[in-house]
C-alpha positions as CSV (number, residue, x, y, z in Angstrom):
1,X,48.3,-13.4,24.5
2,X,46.4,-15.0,21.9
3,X,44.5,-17.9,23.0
4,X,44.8,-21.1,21.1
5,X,42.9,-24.2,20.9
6,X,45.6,-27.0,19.2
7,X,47.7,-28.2,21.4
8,X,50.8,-30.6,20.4
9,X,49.2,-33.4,21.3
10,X,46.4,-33.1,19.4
11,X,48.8,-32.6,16.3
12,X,51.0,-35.5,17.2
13,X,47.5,-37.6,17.6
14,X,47.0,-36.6,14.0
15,X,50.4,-37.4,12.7
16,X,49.6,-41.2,14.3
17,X,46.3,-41.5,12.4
18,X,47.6,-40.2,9.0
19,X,50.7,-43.0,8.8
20,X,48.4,-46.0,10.1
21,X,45.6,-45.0,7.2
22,X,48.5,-44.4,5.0
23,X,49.9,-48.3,6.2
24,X,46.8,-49.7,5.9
25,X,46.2,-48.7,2.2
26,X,49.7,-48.9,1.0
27,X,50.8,-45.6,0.5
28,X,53.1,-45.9,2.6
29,X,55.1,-48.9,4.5
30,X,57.2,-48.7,7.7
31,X,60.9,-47.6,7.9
32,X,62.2,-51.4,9.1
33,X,65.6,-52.1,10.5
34,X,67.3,-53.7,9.0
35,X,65.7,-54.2,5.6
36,X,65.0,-50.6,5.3
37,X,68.3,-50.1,6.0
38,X,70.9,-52.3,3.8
39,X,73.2,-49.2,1.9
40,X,75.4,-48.7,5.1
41,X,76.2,-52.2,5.3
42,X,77.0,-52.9,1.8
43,X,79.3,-49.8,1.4
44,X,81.3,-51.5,4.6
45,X,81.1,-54.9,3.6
46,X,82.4,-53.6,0.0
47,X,85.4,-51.5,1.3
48,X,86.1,-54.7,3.7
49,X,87.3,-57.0,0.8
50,X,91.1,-57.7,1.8
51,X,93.8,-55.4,0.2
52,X,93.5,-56.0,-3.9
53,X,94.7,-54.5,-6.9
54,X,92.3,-57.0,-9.2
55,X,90.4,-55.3,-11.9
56,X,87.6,-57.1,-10.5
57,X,87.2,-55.5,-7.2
58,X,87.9,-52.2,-8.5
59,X,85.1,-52.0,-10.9
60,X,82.5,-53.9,-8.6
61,X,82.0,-50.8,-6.8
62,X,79.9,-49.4,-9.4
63,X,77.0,-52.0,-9.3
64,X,77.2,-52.1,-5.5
65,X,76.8,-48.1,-5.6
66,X,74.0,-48.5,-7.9
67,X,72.3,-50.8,-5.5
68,X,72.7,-48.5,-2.6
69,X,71.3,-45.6,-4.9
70,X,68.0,-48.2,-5.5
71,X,67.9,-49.3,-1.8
72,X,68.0,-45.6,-0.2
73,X,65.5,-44.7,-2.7
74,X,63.0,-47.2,-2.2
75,X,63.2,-46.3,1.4
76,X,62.9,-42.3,1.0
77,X,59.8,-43.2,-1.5
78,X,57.8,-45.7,0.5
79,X,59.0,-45.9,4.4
80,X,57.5,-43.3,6.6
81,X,57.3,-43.1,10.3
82,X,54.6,-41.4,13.1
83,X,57.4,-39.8,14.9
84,X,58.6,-36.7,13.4
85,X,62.6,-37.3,14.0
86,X,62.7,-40.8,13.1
87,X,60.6,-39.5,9.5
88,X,62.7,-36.6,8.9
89,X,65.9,-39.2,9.9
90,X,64.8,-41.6,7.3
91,X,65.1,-38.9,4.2
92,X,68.3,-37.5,5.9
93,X,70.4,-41.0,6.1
94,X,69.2,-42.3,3.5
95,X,70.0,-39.1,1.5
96,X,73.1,-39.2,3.4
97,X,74.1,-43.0,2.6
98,X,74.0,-42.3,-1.3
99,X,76.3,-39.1,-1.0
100,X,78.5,-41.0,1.2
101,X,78.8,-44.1,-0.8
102,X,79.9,-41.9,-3.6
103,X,82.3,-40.4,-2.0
104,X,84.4,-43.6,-1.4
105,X,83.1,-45.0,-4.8
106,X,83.0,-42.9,-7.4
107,X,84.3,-39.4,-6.1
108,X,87.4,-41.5,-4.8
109,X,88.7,-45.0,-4.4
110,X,87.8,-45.5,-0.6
111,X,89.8,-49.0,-0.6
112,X,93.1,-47.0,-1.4
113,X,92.9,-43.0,-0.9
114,X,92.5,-43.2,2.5
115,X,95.1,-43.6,5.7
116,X,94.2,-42.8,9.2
117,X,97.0,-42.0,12.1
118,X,98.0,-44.6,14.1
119,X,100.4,-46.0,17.0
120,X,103.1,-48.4,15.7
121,X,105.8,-49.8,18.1
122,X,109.3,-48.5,16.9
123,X,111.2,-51.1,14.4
124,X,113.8,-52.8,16.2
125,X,116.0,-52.5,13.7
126,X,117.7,-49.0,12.7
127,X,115.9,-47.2,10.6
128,X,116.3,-43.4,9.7
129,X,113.6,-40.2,10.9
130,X,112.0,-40.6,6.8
131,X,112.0,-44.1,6.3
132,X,109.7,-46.8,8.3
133,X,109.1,-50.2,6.8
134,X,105.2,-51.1,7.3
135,X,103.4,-53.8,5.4
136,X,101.6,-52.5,2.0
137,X,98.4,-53.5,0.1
138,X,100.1,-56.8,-0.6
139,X,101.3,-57.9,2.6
140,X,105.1,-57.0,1.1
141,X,106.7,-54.2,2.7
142,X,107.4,-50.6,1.4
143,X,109.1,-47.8,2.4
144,X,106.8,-45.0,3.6
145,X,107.7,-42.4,1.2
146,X,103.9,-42.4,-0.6
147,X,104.8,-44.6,-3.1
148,X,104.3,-48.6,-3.2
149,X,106.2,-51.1,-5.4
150,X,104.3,-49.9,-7.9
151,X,105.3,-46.6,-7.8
152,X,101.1,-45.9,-6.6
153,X,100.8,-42.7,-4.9
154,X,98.0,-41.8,-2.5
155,X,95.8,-38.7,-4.8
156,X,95.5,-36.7,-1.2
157,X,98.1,-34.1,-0.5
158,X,98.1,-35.6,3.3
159,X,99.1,-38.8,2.0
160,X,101.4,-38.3,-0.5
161,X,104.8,-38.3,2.5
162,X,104.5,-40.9,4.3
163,X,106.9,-40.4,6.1
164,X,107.1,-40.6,10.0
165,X,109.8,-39.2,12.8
166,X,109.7,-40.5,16.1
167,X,108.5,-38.5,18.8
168,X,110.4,-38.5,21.6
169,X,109.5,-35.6,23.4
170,X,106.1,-37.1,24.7
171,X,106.5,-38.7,28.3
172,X,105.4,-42.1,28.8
173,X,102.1,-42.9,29.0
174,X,100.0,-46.2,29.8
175,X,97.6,-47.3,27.2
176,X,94.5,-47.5,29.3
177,X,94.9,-44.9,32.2
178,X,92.5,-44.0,34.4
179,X,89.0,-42.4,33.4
180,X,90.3,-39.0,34.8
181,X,94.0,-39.6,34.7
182,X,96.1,-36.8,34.7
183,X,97.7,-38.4,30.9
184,X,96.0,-39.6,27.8
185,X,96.6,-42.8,25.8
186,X,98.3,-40.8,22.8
187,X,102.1,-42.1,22.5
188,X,105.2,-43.5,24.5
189,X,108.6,-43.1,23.6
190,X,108.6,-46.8,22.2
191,X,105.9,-45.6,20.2
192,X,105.6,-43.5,16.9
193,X,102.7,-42.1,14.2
194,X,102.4,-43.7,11.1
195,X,99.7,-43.2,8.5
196,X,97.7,-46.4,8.0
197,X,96.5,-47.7,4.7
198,X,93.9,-51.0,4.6
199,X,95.1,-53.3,6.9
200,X,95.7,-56.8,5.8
201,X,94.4,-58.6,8.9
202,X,90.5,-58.7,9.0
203,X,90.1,-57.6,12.7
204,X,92.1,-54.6,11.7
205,X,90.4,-54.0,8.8
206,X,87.2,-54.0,10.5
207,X,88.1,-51.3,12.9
208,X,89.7,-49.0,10.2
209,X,86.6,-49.2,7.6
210,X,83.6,-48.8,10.6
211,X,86.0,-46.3,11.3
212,X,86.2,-44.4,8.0
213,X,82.6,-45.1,6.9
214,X,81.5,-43.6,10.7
215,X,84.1,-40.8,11.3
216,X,82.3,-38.1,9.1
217,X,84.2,-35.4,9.9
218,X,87.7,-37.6,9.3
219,X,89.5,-36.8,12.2
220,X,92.7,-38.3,12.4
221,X,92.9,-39.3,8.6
222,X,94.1,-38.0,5.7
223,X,91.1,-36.4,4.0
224,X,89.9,-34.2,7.6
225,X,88.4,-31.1,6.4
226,X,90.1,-28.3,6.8
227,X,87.7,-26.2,8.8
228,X,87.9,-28.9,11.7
229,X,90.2,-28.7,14.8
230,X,93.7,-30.5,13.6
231,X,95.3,-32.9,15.5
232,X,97.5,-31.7,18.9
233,X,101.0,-30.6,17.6
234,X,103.0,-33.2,18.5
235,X,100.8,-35.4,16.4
236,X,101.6,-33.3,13.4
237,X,104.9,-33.1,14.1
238,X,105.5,-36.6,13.8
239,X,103.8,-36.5,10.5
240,X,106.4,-35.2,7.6
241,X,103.3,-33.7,5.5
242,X,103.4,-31.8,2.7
243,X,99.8,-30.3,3.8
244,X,99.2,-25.9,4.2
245,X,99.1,-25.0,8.0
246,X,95.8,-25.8,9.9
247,X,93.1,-23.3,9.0
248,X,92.1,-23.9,12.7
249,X,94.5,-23.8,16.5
250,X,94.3,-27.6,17.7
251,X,91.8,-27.8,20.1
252,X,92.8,-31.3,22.1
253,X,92.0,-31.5,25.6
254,X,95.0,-32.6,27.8
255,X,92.7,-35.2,29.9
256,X,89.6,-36.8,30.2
257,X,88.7,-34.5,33.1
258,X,89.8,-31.6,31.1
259,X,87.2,-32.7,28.1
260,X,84.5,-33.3,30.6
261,X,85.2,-30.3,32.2
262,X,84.7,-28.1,29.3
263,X,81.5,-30.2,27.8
264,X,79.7,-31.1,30.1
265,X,78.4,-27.4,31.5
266,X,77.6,-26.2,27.5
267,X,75.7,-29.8,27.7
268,X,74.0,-28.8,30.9
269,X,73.2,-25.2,29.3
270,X,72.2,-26.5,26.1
271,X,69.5,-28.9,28.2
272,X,68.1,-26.0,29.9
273,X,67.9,-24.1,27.4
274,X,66.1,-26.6,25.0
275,X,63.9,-26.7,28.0
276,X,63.0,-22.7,28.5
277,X,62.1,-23.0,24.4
278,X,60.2,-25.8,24.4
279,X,58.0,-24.1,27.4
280,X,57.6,-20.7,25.5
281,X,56.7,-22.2,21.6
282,X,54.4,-24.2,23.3
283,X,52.1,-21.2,22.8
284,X,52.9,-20.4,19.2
285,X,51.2,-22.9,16.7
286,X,53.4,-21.8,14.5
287,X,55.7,-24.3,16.2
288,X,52.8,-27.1,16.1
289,X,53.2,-27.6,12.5
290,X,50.6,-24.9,12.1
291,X,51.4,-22.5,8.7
292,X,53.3,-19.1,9.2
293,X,50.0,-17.2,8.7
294,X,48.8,-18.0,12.1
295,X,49.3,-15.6,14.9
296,X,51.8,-15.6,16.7
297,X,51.5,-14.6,20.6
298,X,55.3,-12.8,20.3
299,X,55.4,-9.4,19.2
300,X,57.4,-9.0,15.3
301,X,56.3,-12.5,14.5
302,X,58.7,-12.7,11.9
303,X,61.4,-12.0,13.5
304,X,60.7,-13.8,16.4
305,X,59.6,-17.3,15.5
306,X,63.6,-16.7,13.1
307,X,65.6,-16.5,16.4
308,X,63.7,-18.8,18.2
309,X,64.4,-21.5,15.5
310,X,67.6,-21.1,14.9
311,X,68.2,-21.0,19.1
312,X,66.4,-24.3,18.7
313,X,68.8,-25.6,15.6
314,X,71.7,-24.6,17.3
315,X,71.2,-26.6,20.9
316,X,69.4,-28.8,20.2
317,X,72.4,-29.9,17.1
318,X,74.6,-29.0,19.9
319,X,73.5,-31.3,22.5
320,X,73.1,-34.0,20.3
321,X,76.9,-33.7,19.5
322,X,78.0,-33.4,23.0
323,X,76.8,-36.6,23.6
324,X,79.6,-37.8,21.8
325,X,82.4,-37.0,23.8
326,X,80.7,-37.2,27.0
327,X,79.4,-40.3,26.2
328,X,82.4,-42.2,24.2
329,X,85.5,-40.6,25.8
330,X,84.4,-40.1,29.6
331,X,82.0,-42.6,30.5
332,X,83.2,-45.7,28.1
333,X,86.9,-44.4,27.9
334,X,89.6,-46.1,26.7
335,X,89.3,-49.2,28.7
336,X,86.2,-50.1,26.5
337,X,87.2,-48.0,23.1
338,X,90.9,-48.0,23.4
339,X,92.3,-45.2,20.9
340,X,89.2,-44.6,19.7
341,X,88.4,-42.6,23.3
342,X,91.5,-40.2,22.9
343,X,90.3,-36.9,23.8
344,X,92.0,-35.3,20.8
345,X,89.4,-37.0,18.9
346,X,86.6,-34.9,20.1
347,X,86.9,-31.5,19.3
348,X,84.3,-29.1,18.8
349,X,81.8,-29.1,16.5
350,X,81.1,-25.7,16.5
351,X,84.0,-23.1,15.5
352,X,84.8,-19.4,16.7
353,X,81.8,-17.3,16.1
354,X,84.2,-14.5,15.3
355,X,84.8,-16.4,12.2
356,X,81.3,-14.5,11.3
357,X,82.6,-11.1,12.2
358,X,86.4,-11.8,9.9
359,X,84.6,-13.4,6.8
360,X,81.0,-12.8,6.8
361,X,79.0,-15.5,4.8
362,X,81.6,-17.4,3.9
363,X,82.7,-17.3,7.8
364,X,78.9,-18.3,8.6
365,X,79.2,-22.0,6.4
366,X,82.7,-22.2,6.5
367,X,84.7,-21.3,10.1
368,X,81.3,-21.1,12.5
369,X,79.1,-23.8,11.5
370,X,79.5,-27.5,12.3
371,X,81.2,-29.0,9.3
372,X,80.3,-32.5,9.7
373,X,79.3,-33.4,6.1
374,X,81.4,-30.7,4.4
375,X,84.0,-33.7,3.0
376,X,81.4,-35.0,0.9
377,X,80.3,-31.8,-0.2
378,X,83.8,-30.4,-1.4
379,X,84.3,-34.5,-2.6
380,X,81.1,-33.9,-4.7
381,X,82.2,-30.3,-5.6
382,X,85.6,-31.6,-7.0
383,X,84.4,-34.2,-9.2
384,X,82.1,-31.9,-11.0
385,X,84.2,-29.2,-11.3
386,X,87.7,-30.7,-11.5
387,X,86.8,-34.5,-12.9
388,X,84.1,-33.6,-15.1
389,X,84.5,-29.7,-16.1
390,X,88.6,-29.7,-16.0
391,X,87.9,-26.2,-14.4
392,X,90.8,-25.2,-11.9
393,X,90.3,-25.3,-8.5
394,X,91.4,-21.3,-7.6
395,X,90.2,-19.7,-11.3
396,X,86.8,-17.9,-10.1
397,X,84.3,-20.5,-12.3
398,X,86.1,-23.4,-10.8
399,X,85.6,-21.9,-6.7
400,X,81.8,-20.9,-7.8
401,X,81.0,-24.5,-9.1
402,X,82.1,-25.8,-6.5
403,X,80.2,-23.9,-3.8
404,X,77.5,-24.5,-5.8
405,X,77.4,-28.3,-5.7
406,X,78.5,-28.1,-2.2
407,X,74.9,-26.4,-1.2
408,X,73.2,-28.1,-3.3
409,X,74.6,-31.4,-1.6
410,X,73.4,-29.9,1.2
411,X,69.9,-28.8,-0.1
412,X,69.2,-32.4,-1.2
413,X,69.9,-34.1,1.9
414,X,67.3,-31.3,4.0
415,X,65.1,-32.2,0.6
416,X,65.3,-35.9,1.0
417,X,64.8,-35.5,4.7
418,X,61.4,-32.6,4.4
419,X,59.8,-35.3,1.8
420,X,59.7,-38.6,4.4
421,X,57.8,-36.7,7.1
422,X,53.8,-36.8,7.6
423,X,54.0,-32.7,7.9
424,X,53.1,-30.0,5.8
425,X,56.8,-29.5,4.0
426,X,58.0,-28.1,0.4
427,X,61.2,-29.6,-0.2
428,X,62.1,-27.9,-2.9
429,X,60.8,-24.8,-2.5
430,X,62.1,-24.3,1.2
431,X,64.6,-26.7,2.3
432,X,66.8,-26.9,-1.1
433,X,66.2,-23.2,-1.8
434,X,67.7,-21.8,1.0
435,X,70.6,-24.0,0.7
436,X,71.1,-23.8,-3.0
437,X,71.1,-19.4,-2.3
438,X,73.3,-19.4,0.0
439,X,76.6,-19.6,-2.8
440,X,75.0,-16.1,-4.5
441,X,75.3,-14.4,-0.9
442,X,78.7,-15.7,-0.4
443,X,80.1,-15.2,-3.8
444,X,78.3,-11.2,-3.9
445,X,80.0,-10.5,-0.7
446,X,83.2,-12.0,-2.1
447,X,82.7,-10.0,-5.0
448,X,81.4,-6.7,-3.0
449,X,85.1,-7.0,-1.4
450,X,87.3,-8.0,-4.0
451,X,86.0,-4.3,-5.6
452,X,86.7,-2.6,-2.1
453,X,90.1,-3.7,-2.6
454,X,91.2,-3.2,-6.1
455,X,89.0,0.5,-5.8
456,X,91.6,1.2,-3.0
457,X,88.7,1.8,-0.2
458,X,89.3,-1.2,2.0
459,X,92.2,-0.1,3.4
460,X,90.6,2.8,4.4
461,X,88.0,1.5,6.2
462,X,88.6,0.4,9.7
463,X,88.9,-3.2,11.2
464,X,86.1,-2.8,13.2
465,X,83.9,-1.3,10.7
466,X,84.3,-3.9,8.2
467,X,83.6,-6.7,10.9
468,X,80.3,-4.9,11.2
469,X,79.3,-4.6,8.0
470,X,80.3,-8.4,7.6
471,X,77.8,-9.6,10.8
472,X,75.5,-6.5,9.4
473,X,75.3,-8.8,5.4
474,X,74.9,-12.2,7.9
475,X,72.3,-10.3,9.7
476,X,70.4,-9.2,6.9
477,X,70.8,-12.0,4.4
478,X,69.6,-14.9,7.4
479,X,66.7,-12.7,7.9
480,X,65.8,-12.6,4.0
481,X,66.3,-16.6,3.4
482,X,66.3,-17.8,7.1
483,X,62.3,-18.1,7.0
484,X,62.6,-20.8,4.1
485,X,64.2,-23.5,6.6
486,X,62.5,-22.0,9.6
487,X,58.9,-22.9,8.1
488,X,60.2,-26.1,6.7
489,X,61.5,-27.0,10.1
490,X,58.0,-25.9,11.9
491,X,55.9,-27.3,8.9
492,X,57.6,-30.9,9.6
493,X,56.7,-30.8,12.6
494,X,60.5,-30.9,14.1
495,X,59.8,-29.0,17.2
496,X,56.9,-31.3,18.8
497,X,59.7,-34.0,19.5
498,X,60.6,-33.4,23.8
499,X,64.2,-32.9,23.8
500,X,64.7,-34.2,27.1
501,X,63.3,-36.7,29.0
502,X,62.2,-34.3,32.3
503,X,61.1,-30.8,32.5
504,X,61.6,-28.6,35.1
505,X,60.0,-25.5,33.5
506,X,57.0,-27.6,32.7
507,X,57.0,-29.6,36.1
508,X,57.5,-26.7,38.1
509,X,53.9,-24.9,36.0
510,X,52.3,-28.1,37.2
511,X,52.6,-29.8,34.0
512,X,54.3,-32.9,34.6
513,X,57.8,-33.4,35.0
514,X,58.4,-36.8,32.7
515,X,58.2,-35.9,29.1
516,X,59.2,-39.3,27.0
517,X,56.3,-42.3,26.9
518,X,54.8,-44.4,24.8
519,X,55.6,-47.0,22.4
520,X,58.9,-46.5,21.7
521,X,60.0,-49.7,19.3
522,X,58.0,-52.6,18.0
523,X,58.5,-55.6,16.1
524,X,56.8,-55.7,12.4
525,X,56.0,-58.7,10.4
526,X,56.7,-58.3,6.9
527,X,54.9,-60.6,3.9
528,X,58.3,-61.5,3.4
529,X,60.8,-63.0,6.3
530,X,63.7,-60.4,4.8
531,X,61.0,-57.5,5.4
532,X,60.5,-58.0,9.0
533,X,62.5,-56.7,11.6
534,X,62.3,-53.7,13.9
535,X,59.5,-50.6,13.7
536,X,60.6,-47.1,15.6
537,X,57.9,-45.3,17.2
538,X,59.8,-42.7,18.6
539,X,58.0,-42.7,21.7
């Protein structure tokens, strides 16, 4: 094995002395919450003006977009940050908060396309299996049928039957059992599913727009992608729907136990693993920040420093987003969260990695990875290709521009996030490239098939054959563009942040067992009183 003189602390030391030189000429200022962080706050207080059809509070969503557009700029341009996750966070949400501000802005009306599934106590009154009254955007009352008084309808297929039956198969259940309780707080037989629209009371309205703005995925509303987990059956049931099938089984856990049960050893597994990688790219510079050229102490460099970072991306995404029902619906639970902690609500991230075998690269993107942005791609996607082209959404020019933009969504968040950290990056030339590609694989393949088919040789070749060739094209076309994110993800300098806070690999070599210190938060005094707040170090 090669011996090598940097170490990561000697790179992180550097990172500390390039942002304080750049602070102290101006090159750069601090990422301060929350100054540094206003376009969040004015997309929610926007969307939590009460229930309107004025003119007025339609079309002042334009200047407060255009604000959040100047706001999240600013910060990407000027705010940088010693720690490498909190820099490469502050290009990524800020990235992030422009793409999801126009979604509910200009892509879409957020104040009025949107419903989310609720519990409402059964009318006292008769009322038929399609016809609940519920209070509309005025505070009047409308049948849920999709239409208002005006004869409005919602421009989302899931909203447009509103139209609720009463479920009364579902045994009661208390509204705050226990943590591990053998029932969940989902319905009662004095209780059915409605879908929501803005609520007229404020304390309502607050929980359903931190809601919306928060739940990226949209679980549980009308707009939830469809390559996430749908809601349990008996959910959907109660939900007259015009929508296809579920792309996906539901995936809801029964109980708290049963959710904690089946995350909490893939979170265990995820930590040591994180663990075992951080030990072995200790030795390869390559994962210091140093460039590709340098050598590496694994045999087929290439090759290897490829697996080992997208092991890396994968647990380390993965134990971040395990943290969410572990964290939210086991240890607060609904006694602290209330709906918000049903265990439906978590689903995996992750979907069937045979999705890769069935579909190739568009099974990669579309069925196996996580698809928590992929609403504000496709809402990005369909307002170029459908708003401002008019091109069909199933002709061929219409699916390929909208793949396109998709990416490229996707490109210009890892971009955004590349160009706010102190390491060597390209943002263009690595982190957009490789997503901005990845359409040309997915539409080749499509094509490749397509001519399989109409040639008559598909059906000749077997199952199992043609699921090799599609994880042989995955295999092959990750190993062509993979390097471009791999380096940009080495290059920034992602890997020196310690993924947990002890090491037993590490403590066990004699290393040290605690891995976090430092300064982890600081207060900063700006030259302004608005400009001062809170610094993160990152430890």
């Amino acid at each position: 094995m090669a011996n090598f003189s940097v170490t990561a602390r000697e790179v992180l030391d550097k990172l500390y002395t390039d942002y304080h030189a750049a602070v102290n000429t101006g090159e750069h200022h601090p990422f301060v919450w929350p100054y540094n962080a206003l376009g969040p706050y004015l997309l929610i207080v926007y969307l939590l003006l009460p229930p309107s059809q004025s003119r007025a509070v339609h079309l002042a969503r334009y200047p407060v977009f255009l604000l959040i557009i100047y706001l999240s700029v600013t910060a990407i341009r000027d705010c940088r940050s010693p720690a490498v996750t909190v820099g490469y966070g502050i290009g990524l949400l800020n990235a992030w908060t422009i793409l999801w501000s126009a979604t509910f802005l200009i892509f879409s009306d957020g104040r009025n396309d949107y419903k989310r599934i609720e519990r409402q106590e059964r009318p006292d009154f008769p009322a038929s299996k399609n016809e609940v009254l519920v209070e509309n955007f005025q505070g009047e009352t409308s049948a849920l049928d999709g239409s208002t008084k005006d004869g409005l309808k919602s421009l989302h297929p899931m909203a447009e039957s509103l139209q609720p039956a009463i479920d009364t198969t579902t045994p009661p259940e208390t509204d705050y059992p226990e943590v591990f309780s053998t029932q969940d707080p989902i319905s009662s037989p004095s209780q059915t599913f409605v879908w929501q629209p803005l609520p007229t009371t404020f304390s309502h309205r607050l929980d359903f727009i931190l809601d919306l703005v928060t739940n990226f995925r949209g679980l549980r509303w009308t707009h939830q992608s469809p390559g996430t987990y749908p809601p349990p059956p008996h959910i959907r049931d109660s939900l007259t729907s015009p929508s296809p099938p579920p792309s996906l089984p539901s995936s809801s856990y029964p109980t708290r136990l049963h959710l904690l049960t089946n995350n909490l050893p893939p979170f265990i597994l995820c930590s040591l693993t994180l663990d075992i990688l951080k030990a072995l790219t200790a030795h390869d510079p390559y994962f210091l920040s140093l460039p590709p050229s340098t050598p590496s102490p694994f045999p087929y460099p290439r090759s290897s420093r490829l697996i080992l970072s997208l092991l890396f991306t994968y647990t380390s995404l993965l134990n971040i987003f395990l943290l969410a029902p572990l964290g939210l619906a086991c240890l607060l639970g609904p006694r602290i969260l209330g709906p918000h902690a049903s265990t439906w609500l978590y689903p995996p991230y992750f979907g069937p990695l045979s999705a890769v075998a069935e579909k190739g690269l568009a099974g990669l993107w579309g069925g196996w990875w996580h698809q928590l942005f992929r609403y504000a791609f496709e809402a990005a996607g369909d307002f170029v290709g459908g708003t401002l082209l008019r091109l069909p959404k199933k002709s061929t020019t219409g699916a390929a521009v909208r793949v396109t933009v998709a990416f490229c969504c996707s490109g210009y968040l890892h971009a955004c996030a590349s160009y706010t950290v102190l390491g060597n990056t390209h943002p263009i030339k690595n982190s957009f490239a490789f997503f901005a590609v990845q359409p040309l694989g997915i539409m080749a393949q499509r094509a490749l098939s397509m001519w399989l088919r109409r040639e008559g040789y598909r059906e000749a070749i077997p199952v199992w054959m043609r699921r090799v060739g599609n994880v042989g094209v995955v295999v092959g076309w990750c190993l062509w563009t993979g390097p471009w994110i791999a380096d940009e993800f080495a290059g920034a300098g992602i890997w020196l942040y310690e993924p947990l806070p002890v090491s037993l690999v590490k403590g066990m070599r004699g290393e040290g067992w605690w891995r976090w210190g430092g300064e982890w938060v600081r207060w900063y005094w700006g030259n302004r009183w608005w400009r001062s707040g809170l610094v993160f170090l990152g430890g």
